[in-house]
C-alpha positions in Angstrom: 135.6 78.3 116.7 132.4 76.1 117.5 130.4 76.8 114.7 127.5 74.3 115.4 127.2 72.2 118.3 125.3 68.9 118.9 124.1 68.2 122.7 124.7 64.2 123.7 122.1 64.9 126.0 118.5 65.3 126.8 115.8 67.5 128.6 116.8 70.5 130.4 121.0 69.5 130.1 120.0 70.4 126.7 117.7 73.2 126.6 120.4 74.7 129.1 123.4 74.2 126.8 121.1 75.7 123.7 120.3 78.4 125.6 123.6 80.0 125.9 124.4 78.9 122.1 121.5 80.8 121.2 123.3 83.9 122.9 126.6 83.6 121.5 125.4 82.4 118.2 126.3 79.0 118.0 124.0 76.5 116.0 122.7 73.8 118.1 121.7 70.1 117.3 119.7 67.8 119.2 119.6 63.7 119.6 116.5 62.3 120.6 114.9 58.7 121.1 111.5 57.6 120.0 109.5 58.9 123.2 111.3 62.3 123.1 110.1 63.2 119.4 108.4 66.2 120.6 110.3 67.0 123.9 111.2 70.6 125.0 114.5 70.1 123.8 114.4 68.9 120.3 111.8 72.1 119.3 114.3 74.5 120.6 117.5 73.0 118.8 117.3 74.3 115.4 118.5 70.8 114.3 117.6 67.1 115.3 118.5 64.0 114.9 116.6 60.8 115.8 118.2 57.8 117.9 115.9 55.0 116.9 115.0 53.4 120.6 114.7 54.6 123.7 116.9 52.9 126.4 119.8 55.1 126.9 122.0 52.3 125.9 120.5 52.3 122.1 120.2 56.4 122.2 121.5 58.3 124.1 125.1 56.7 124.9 125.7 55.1 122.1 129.1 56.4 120.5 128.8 55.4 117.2 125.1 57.0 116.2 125.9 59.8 118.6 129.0 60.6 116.5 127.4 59.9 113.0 124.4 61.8 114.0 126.8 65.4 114.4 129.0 64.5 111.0 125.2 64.1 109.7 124.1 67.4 110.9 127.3 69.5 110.2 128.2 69.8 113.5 131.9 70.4 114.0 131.6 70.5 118.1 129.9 68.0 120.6 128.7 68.5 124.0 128.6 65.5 126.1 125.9 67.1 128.7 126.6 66.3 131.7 126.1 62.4 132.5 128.1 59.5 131.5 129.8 60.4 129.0 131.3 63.6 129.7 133.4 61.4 131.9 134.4 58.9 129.0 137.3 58.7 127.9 136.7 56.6 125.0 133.9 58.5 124.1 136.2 61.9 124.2 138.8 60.3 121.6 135.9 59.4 119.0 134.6 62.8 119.3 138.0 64.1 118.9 139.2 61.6 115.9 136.1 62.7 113.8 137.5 65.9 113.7 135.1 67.8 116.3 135.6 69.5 119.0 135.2 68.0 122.5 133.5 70.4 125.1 135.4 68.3 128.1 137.9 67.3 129.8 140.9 65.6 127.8 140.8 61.8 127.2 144.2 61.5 128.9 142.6 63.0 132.2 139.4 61.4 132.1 140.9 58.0 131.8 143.1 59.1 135.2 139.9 59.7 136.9 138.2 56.5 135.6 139.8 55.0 138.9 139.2 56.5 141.8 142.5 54.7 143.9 144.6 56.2 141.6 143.1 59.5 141.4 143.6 59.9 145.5 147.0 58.9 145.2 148.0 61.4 142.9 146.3 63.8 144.9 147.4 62.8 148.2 151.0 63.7 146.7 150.2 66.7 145.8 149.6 67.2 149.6 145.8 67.4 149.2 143.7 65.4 152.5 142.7 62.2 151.4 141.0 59.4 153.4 142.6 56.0 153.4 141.5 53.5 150.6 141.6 49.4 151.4 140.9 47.5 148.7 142.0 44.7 150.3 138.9 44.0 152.9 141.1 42.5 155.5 143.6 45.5 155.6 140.4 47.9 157.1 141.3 48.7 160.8 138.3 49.5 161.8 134.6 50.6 161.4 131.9 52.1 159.9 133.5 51.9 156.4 131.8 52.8 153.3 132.4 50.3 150.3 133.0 52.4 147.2 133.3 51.2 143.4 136.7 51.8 142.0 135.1 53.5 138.6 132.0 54.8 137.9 130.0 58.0 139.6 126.8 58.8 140.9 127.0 57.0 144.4 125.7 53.4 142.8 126.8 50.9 145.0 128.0 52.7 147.5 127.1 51.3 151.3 128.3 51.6 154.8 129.4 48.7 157.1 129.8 48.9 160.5 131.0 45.6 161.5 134.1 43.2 160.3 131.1 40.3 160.9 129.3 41.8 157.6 132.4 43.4 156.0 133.0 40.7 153.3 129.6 39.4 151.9 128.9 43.7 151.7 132.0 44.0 149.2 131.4 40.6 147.6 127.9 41.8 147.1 128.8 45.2 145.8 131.3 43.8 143.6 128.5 41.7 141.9 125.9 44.8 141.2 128.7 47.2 140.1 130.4 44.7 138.3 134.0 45.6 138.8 136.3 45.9 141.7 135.7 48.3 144.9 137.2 49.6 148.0 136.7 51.0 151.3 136.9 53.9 153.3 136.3 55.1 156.7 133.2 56.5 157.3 132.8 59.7 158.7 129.6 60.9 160.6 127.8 64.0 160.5 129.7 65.1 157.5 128.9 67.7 155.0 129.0 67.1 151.0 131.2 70.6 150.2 132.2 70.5 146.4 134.3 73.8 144.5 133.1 74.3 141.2 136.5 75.6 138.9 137.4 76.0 135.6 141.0 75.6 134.2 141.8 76.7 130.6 144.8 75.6 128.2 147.3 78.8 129.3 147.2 77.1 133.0 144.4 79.1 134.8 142.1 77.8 137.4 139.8 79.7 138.7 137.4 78.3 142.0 134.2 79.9 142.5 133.4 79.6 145.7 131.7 76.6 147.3 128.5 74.8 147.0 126.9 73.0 150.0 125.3 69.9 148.6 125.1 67.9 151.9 120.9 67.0 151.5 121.1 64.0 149.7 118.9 60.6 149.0 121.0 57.6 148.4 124.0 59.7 147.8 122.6 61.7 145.0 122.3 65.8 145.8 118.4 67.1 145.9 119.4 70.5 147.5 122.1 72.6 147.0 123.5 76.2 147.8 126.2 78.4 148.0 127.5 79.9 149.9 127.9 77.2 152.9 126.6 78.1 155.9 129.5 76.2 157.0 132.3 77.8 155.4 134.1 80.9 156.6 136.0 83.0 154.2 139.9 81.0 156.2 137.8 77.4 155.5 136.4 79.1 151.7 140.3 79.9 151.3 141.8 76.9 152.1 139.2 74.9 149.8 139.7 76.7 147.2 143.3 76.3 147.1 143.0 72.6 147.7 140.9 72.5 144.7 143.2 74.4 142.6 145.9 72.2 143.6 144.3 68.9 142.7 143.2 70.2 139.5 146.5 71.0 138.7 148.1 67.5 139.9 145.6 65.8 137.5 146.1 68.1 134.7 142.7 69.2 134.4 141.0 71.4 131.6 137.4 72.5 131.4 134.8 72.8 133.8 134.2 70.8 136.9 133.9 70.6 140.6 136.3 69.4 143.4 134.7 67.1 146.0 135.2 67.4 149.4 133.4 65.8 152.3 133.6 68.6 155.5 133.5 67.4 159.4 132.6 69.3 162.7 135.8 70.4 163.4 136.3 71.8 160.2 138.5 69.7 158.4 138.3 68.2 155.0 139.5 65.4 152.8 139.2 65.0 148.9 136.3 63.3 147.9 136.6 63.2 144.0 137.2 65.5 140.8 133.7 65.1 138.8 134.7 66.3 134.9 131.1 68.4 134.5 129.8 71.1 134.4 127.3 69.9 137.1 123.7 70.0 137.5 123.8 72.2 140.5 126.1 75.0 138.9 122.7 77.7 138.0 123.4 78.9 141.8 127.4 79.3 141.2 126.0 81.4 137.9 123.3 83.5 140.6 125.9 84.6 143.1 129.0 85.0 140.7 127.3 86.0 137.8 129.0 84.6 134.8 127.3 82.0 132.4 129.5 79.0 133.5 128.6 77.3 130.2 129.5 80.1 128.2 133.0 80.0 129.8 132.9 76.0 129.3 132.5 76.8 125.5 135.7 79.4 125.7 137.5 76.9 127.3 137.0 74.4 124.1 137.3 76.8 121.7 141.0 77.2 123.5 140.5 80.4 124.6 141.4 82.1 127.7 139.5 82.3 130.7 138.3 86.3 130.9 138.8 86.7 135.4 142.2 86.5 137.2 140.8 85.0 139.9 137.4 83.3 142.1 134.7 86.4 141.3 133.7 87.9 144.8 130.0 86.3 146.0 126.8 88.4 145.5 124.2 87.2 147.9 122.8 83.1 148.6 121.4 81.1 145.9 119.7 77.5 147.1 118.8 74.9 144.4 116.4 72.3 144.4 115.8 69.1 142.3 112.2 68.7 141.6 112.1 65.2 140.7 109.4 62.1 139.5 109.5 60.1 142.5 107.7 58.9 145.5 110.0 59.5 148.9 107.4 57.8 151.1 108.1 54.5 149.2 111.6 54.3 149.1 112.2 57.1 146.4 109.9 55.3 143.7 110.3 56.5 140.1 106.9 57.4 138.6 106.0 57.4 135.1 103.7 58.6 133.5 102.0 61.7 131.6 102.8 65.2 133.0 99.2 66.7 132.7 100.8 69.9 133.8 103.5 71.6 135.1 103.7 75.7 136.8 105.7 77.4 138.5 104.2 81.0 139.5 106.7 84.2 139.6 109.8 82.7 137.6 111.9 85.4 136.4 113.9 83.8 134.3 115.3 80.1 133.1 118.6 78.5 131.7 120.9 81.7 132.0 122.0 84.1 134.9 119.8 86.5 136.4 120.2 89.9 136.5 119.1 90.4 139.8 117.8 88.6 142.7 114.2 86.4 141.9 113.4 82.7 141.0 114.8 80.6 137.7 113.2 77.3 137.0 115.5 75.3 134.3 112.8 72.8 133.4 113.4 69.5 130.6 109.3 69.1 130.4 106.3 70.8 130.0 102.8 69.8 130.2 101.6 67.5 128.4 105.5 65.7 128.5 105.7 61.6 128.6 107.8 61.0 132.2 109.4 57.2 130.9 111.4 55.0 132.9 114.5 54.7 131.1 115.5 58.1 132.0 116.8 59.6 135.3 113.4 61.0 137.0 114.0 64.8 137.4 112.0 67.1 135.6 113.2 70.6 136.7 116.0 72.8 139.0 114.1 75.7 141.0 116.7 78.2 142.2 116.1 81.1 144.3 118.4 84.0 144.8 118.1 86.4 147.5 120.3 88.8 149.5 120.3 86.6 152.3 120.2 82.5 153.0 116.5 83.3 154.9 115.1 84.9 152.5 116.3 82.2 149.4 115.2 79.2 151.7 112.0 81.5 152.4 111.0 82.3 149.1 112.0 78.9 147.0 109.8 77.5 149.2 106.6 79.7 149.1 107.6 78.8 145.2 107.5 74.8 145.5 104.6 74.9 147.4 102.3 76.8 144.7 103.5 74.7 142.2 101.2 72.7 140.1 102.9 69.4 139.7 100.3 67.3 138.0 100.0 63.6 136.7 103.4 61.7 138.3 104.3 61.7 141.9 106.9 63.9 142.4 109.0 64.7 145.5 107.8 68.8 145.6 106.3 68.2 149.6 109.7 67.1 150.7 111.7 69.9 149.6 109.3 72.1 151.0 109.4 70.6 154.0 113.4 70.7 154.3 113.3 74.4 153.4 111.5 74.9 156.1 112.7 72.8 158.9 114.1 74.5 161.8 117.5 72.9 161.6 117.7 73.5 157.4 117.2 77.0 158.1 119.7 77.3 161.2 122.4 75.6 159.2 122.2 72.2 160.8 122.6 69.9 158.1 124.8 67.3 156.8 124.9 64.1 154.7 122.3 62.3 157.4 119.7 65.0 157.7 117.2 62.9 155.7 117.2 59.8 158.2 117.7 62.2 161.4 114.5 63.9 160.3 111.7 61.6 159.3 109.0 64.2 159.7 109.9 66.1 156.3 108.5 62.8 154.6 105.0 63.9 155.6 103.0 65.4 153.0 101.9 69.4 153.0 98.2 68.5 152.9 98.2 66.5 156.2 96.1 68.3 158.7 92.4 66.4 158.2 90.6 69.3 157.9 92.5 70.2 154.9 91.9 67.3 153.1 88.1 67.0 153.7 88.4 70.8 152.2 90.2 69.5 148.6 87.8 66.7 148.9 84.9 69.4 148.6 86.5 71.3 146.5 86.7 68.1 144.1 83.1 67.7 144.4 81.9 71.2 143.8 84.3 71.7 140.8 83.2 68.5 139.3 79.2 69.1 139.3 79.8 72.8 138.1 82.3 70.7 135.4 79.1 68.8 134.9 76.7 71.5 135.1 78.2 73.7 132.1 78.0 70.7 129.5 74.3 70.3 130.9 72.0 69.8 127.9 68.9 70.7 130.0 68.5 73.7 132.7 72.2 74.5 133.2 71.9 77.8 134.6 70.6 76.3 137.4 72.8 75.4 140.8 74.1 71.7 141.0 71.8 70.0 143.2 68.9 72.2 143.4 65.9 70.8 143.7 62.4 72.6 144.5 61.6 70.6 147.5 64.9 69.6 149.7 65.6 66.1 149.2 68.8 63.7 149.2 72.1 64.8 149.0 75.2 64.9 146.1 77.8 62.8 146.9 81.1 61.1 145.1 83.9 58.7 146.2 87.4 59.2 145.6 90.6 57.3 146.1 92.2 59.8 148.7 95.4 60.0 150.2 94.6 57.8 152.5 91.7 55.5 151.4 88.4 55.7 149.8 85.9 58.9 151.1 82.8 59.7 150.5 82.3 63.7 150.3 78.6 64.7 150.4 76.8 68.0 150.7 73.1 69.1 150.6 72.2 72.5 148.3 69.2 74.5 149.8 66.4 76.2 147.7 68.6 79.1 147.0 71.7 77.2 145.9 73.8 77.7 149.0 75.5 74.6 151.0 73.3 74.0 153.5 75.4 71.1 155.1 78.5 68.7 153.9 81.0 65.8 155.1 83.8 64.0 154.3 84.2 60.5 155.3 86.3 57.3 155.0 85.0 54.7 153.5 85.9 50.9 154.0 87.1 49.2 150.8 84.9 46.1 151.0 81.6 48.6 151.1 82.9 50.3 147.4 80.1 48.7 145.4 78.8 51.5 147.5 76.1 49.8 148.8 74.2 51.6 152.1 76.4 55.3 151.1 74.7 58.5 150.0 73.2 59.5 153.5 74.8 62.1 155.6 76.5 60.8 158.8 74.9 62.5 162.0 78.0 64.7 162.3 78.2 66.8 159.5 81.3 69.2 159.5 80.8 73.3 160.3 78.6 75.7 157.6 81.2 76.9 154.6 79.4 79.5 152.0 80.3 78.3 148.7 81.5 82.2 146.8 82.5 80.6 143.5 82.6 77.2 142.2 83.4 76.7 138.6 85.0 73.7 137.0 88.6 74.6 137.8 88.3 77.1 140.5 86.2 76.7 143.9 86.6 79.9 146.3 84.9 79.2 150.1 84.2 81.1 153.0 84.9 79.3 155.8 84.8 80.6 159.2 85.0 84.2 157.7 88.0 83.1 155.6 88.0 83.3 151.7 90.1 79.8 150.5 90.6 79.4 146.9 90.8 75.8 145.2 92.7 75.6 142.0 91.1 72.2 140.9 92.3 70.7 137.4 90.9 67.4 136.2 92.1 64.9 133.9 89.8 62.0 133.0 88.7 60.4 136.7 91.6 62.0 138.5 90.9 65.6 140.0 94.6 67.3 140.9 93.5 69.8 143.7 96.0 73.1 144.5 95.5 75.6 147.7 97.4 76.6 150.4 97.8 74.0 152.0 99.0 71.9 149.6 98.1 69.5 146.9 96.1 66.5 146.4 95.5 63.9 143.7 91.8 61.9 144.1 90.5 59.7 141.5 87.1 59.0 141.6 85.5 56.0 141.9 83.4 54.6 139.9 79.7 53.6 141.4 79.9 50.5 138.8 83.7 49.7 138.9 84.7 46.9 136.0 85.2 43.4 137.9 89.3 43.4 138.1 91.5 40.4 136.5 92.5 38.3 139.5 95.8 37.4 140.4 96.9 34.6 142.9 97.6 35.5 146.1 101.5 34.7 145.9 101.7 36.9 142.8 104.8 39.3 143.1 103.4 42.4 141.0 106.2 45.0 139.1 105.9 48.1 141.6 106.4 50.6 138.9 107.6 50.1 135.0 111.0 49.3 134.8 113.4 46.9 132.4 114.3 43.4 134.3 118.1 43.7 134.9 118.9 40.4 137.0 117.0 37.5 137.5 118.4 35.6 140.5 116.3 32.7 141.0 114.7 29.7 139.0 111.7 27.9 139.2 111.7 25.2 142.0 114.1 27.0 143.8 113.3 27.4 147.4 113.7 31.1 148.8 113.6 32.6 152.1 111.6 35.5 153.2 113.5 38.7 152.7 115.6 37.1 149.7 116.6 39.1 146.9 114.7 37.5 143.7 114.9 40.4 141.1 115.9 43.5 140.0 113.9 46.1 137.6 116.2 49.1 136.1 114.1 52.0 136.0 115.2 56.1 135.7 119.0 54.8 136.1 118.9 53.2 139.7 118.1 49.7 140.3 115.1 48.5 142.4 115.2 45.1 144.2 112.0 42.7 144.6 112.5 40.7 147.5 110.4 37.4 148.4 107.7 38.5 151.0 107.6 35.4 152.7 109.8 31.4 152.9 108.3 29.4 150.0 109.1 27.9 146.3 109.3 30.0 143.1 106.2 28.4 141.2 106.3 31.0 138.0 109.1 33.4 136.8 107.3 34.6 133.8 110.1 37.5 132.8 113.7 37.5 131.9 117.0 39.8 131.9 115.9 42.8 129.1 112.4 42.2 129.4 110.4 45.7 129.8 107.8 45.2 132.1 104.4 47.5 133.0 103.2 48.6 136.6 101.3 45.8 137.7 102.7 43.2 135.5 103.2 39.6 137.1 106.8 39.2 138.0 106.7 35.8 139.9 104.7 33.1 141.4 104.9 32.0 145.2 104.0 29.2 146.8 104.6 30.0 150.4 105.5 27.6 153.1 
């Protein structure tokens, strides 16, 4: 039996894992790099072992440490979490010739489903529905295809084609940045991600439970998932099911794991893949089913047998979304940085089944955490479970949108957004809904008026900030003066631009008048500001303003402003959404200058290719780097025709947000 268990994972794979040891009493053991010292996960594991490093490479997938670190810390079990190497087969054998236990897959069967080719082939026999594969590029009958790597997971490198004129510099191209061999497939529109989580056991058993609907994606990785489908029918639930058990049984599959299936119109359905995890999105297979899927993945090692004859009937809708530290408006961005502070209000519960319907968050940070960039960018999994799809969808998103997501850009406004759109909550949703619906890429606080509001509320909540640390007179109001005279103002880096909020106190301490407007970046030595435009904006009554909480009145309707500041930068909550302004300076420091052909790193990142020189002539559009940063690759293209005058980095180099990349000299 597993006696202690060490976690080859990180953040909340971990604390997830730990949790359900912590149940069944199993010791747990955590890895950890240099920036996660003091992360969520190694407090809770009530051992730890330190991966000198921090790229993934040096830490957290590296065989040898990982494996000594375990026999170091008595562990006589590993977990391989849920990335990379869970689907090693390499990795399984060294866990298994040190004399541990291996919380997977077998090696034999991982190394089948190392290659996808094979894999459909073997499936495909078994009678399963498979698309064609070409891996020869001139065998493809027709079009759109989508290019796939032969190995690997995760949807890296993946990309359609919808013409024979573009077909063979795509799979050259792909071959190059997966480095290894591809092939294509046809390409089917409109189609729905549908994946059966199972679990098989030594004695034979394979149990499906249900299906998960994880058809919202953002370059091919899931950001929302649920289950039941609204898609599937208990006939189309049926026949899944029994595809699933069938494949799993033609590849000789033990442990836990989904079934992949991609899901058309008509209702038909072809193999996708076997993934040998127990899956990020499985929490809403543990809501409606009610069993702790990783305590049955523990069983399962342990060789035992699985404890239900068959697929546990469904209780209600669970939906699952992926909060994550990115930027959607700019091309899904990673952001780093510090997480000043991260709530969630009414959670009922985290990392295990709930006993009845409510909200679980399974979080890998909490405030105060360092978001770095050589890890993948999620920080948490909200899941709501409700009696009905409406009222999940309805209250997961009244959830996001009270969140307090402080300090990194994160993609919370989007999901709201999704959960709410009229064609999310009919059911209308497949693998494109993210590029047929633009408009969820807008952010919550986007009406005007709400924005001049947090821009107020910024204001207010920083004077009363000042106010309390007041050596002289602070009882009194901020900005009262015994004869009316000129008005408080600041300038913050909005959303959109530099404003300038101001607002006038009368004798009593009330707002007697205020605006909010934009300010043009070449007038921010601030020259000429600080008097009130003619048109000020309607009378608000200020009821409360304190440092971190500003209630108006406006128009005979109490707001309150949740406003929490950290250094310059002033993170404003309400209900209409959230806002980050820093505030400027009225003496900014002179900045460095750069020359104007400087190509400037977009966020922090690692260099991974370098495929230019200096002297080289490039043409606008061409691809002249690449930076590796939260595990996808970013390109930096040449903005304009010129000549590479300065290439200051090279392939490993770890570079800063803002740090000079390359010189142009344009043409």
């Amino acid at each position: 039996m597993i006696r202690r268990l060490l976690v080859a994972d990180r953040g909340e794979v971990a604390r997830r894992v730990f949790a359900t040891c912590r149940l069944v009493g199993i010791e747990t053991v955590a890895v950890y790099s240099d920036v996660d010292a003091n992360a969520p996960h190694v407090i809770e594991a009530d051992y730890a072992v330190h991966l000198p490093g921090n790229t993934p490479s040096a830490t957290y997938q590296r065989t040898e440490a990982l494996i000594a670190a375990a026999q170091r810390a008595g562990a006589n079990a590993l977990h391989p979490g849920i990335g990379a190497l869970a689907e090693d087969p390499d990795f399984a054998t060294a866990v298994l010739d040190a004399g541990m236990i291996w919380v997977g897959a077998p090696p034999a069967t991982l190394r089948t489903l190392s290659v996808k080719t094979d894999v459909k082939k073997l499936v495909a026999e078994a009678q399963v529905p498979v698309l064609p594969s070409f891996s020869d590029p001139d065998q493809v009958p027709g079009f759109p295809v989508l290019i796939k790597p032969a190995t690997g997971t995760g949807g890296a490198g993946m990309r359609v084609v919808r013409d024979a004129n573009t077909l063979a510099e795509a799979v050259a191209s792909t071959r190059r940045e997966v480095g290894g061999d591809v092939f294509c497939e046809p390409y089917v529109n409109n189609v729905r991600h549908i994946e059966v989580p199972i679990l098989a056991d030594a004695q034979g058993s394979v149990v499906p439970f249900g299906e998960r609907e994880c058809s919202v994606q953002r370059r091919y990785q899931k950001i929302v998932e649920e289950t039941p489908s609204p898609a599937v029918d208990p006939a189309l639930r049926e026949d899944l099911c029994r595809a699933a058990i069938v494949a799993v049984r033609a590849l000789g599959y033990v442990g836990a794991g989904a079934v992949e299936f991609l899901l058309d119109v008509k209702g038909d359905f072809w193999f996708l893949e076997l993934t040998p995890t127990l899956q990020a999105d499985h929490a809403v297979t543990e809501c409606v089913s009610g069993y702790d899927m990783v305590r049955l993945q523990l069983l399962v090692a342990e060789g035992g047998s699985l404890p239900m004859p068959g697929p546990p009937p469904i209780r209600g809708h669970a939906i699952e979304v992926r909060v994550c530290a990115e930027d959607p408006a700019y091309a899904w961005l990673p952001a780093a940085g510090t997480l000043h502070r991260f709530a969630v209000p009414d959670v009922a519960g985290s990392f295990r089944p709930l006993p009845q319907p409510g909200l679980r968050l399974d979080a890998g940070v909490a405030d105060g955490s360092a978001i770095g960039m050589h890890y993948d960018p999620m920080l948490a999994k909200l899941i709501a479970w409700a009696p009905s799809r409406q009222e999940a969808a309805r209250m997961l998103a009244s959830a996001l949108a009270r969140a307090q997501v402080h300090g990194v850009v994160s993609n919370r406004d989007l999901l709201v957004r999704v959960l709410r759109h009229h064609s999310f909550r009919s059911g209308d949703i497949d693998t494109g809904f993210l590029d047929r619906h633009p408009e969820v890429f807008a952010p919550l606080l986007s009406s005007v008026d709400a924005v001049r509001l947090s821009c107020l509320a910024a204001a207010l909540a920083g004077a009363a900030a000042r106010r309390a640390t007041a050596p002289v007179l602070g009882s009194l109001p901020s900005g009262w003066r015994n004869v009316p005279s000129g008005s408080q103002t600041a300038v913050y880096d909005g959303p959109t631009g530099p404003v300038e909020v101001g607002y006038r106190m009368n004798r009593h301490g009330d707002l007697a008048g205020w605006w909010v407007r934009a300010v043009d970046p070449e007038e921010l030595d601030l020259a000429g500001l600080g008097q009130p435009p003619m048109d000020e904006h309607p009378p608000i009554v200020v009821v409360q303003a304190s440092a971190e909480r500003v209630v108006l009145n406006v128009q005979g309707i109490r707001l309150t402003v949740l406003v929490h500041r950290v250094g310059d930068v002033s993170y404003v909550d309400s209900p209409e959404g959230s806002v980050a302004l820093r505030e400027i300076s009225r003496f900014p420091l002179p900045a460095p200058e750069t020359a104007e052909s400087s190509l400037i790193a977009p966020l922090p990142g690692a260099v991974r290719r370098v495929l230019v020189v200096p002297g080289q002539r490039v043409r606008a559009g061409e691809l002249l780097l690449t930076l590796e940063a939260m595990k996808l690759e970013h390109p930096v293209h040449a903005p304009s025709a010129g000549v590479v005058a300065s290439l200051p980095v090279h392939p490993g180099a770890e570079v800063d947000t803002g740090e000079l990349l390359a010189v142009l000299d344009p043409e």
